[in-house]
Every structure is written in structure tokens, then in C-alpha cells.
C-alpha positions as CSV (number, residue, x, y, z in Angstrom):
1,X,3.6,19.0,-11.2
2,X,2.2,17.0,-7.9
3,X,1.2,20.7,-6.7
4,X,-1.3,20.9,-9.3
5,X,-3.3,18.1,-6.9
6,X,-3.6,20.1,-3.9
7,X,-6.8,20.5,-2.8
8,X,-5.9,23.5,-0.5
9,X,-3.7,26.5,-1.1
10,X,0.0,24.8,-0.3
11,X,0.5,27.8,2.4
12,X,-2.5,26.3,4.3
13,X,-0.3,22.8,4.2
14,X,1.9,21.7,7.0
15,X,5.7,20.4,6.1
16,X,4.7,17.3,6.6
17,X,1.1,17.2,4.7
18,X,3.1,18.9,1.6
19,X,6.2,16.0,1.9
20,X,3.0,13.1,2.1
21,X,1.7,14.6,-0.5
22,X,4.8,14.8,-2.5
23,X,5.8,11.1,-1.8
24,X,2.0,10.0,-2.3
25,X,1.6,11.4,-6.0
26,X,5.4,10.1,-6.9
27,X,3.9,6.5,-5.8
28,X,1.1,7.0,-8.1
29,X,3.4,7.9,-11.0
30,X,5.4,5.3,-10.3
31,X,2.7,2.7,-9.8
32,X,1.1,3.9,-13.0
33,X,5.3,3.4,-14.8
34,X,4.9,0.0,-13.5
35,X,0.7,-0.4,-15.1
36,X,2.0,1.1,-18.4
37,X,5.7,-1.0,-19.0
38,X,3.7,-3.9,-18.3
39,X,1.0,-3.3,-20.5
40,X,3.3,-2.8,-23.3
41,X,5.1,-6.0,-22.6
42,X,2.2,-7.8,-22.9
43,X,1.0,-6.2,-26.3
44,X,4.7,-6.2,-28.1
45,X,5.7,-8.8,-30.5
46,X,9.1,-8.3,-30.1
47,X,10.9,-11.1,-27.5
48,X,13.9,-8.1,-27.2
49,X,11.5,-5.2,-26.7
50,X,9.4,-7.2,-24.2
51,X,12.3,-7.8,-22.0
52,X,13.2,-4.4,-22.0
53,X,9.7,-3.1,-21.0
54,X,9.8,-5.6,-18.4
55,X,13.2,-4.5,-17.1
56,X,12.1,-1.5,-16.7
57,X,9.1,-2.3,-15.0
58,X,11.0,-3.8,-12.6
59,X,13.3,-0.4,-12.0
60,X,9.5,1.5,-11.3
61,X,9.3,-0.7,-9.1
62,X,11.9,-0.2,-7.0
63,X,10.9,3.5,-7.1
64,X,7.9,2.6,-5.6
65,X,9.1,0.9,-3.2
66,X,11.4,3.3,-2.1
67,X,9.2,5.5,-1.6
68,X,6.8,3.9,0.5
69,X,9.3,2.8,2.4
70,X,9.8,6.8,3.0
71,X,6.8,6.7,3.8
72,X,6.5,4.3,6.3
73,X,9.4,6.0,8.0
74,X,7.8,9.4,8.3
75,X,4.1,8.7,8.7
76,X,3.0,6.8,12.0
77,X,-0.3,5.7,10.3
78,X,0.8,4.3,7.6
79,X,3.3,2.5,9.2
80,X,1.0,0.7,11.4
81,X,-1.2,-0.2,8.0
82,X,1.6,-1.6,6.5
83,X,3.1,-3.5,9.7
84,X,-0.4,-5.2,10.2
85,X,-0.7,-6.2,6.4
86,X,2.4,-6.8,4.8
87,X,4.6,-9.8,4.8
88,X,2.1,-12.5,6.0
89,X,0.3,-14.8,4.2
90,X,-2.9,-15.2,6.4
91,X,-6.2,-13.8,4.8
92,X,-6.1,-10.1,3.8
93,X,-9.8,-9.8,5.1
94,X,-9.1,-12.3,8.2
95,X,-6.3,-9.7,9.0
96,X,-8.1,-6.7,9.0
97,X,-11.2,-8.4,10.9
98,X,-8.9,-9.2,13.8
99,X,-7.4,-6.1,13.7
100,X,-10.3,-4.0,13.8
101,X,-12.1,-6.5,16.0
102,X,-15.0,-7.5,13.9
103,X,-16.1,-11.0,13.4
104,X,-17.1,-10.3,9.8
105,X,-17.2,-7.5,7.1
106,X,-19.5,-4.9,8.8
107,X,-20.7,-7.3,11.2
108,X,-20.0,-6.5,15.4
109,X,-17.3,-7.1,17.6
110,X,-17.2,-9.2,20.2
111,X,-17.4,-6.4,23.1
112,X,-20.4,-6.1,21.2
113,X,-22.1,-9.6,21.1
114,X,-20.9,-10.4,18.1
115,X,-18.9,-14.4,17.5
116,X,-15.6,-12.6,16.9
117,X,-12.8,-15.0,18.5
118,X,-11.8,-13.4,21.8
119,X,-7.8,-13.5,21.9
120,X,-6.9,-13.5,18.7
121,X,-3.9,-11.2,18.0
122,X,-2.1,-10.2,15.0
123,X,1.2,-11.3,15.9
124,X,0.0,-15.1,15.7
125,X,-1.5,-14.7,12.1
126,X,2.1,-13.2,11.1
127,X,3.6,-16.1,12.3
128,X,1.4,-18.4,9.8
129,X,4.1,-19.2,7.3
């Protein structure tokens, strides 16, 4: 039960910190569904048991998806995360050192002398397809 996780008495929890938490450990459980049927794909002999495993891989994750898109929906932070890295295909890395402003991992900004490239925006790395 995902209230076995709490780290605080769940009175202390607002709605919405109980609901994220809800939705957070039924994406790990069906992140780890996804970890597990593929394992077993991989390590079956069987072309008809494989497919299966697979299919239903496939179902968890759809689950997961679901519920981070529930996610997104009802959490402002998260949503912002995910707008700024998902669906582009420029750099994972280059994307969050634009968006945070720094010209390398752990390295300055450019308000701060750094050689980060003044200007850059997120929008036009989204566009990169």
C-alpha cells in the first residue's frame, strides 16, 4: 500500500501532497511492470511467451503514461519540467543549461561572467526537428 511510503503521518499531508504521492508511487509500480515484462521477454525462449510479455509491457506503459499525464495536469512544477524536456530532440544537457542559464554543468551564467549564449531560448531548441 503507497501509504506505507509516507514519510510523515498522512494527517500532516495536504490533499494534494497525499494525491502526488498516490500518483507518484503508482508510476513507480508501473515503471517497475514495464522493467520486469521486459526483462522476462528478453530471458524467455518462447517466441509466443515473449510477445505476450511484450504486450503487456506495452499496456504498463500506457499506465504510466496516464498517470503522468495526471500529473502534469495537477502539479505546476512538474508540468513545466516536462514542457521544457519532452518532445524535442535537442541535447537533454544543452536543454537544461539554457534553461537554467548556465553555460556548462556547474559552471556560471552569463549574468555572472560566464560564456553562456545570451538570447538563447527554449522555444527555438524545441523547434529543432
Amino acid at each position: 500500500m503507497s501509504s506505507e511510503d509516507l514519510h510523515v503521518p498522512r494527517e500532516v499531508l495536504s490533499q494534494d501532497g497525499r494525491l502526488l504521492h498516490y500518483a507518484i508511487t503508482s508510476l513507480k509500480e508501473e515503471l517497475d511492470a514495464v522493467d520486469w515484462y521486459r526483462q522476462r521477454a528478453d530471458d524467455t525462449e518462447d517466441e509466443q511467451l515473449r510477445e505476450i510479455l511484450l504486450h503487456n509491457m506495452r499496456e504498463e506503459m500506457e499506465h504510466a503514461a496516464m498517470v503522468l499525464e495526471w500529473i502534469r495536469r495537477r502539479n505546476t512544477d512538474f508540468a513545466g519540467h516536462l514542457k521544457t524536456y519532452l518532445f524535442t530532440d535537442a541535447p537533454i544537457l544543452g536543454i537544461e543549461k539554457v534553461d537554467t542559464g548556465r553555460s556548462e554543468p556547474g559552471g556560471t551564467s552569463p549574468a555572472d561572467g560566464g560564456s553562456g549564449s545570451a538570447g538563447v531560448t527554449i522555444g527555438s531548441l524545441k523547434g529543432a526537428r
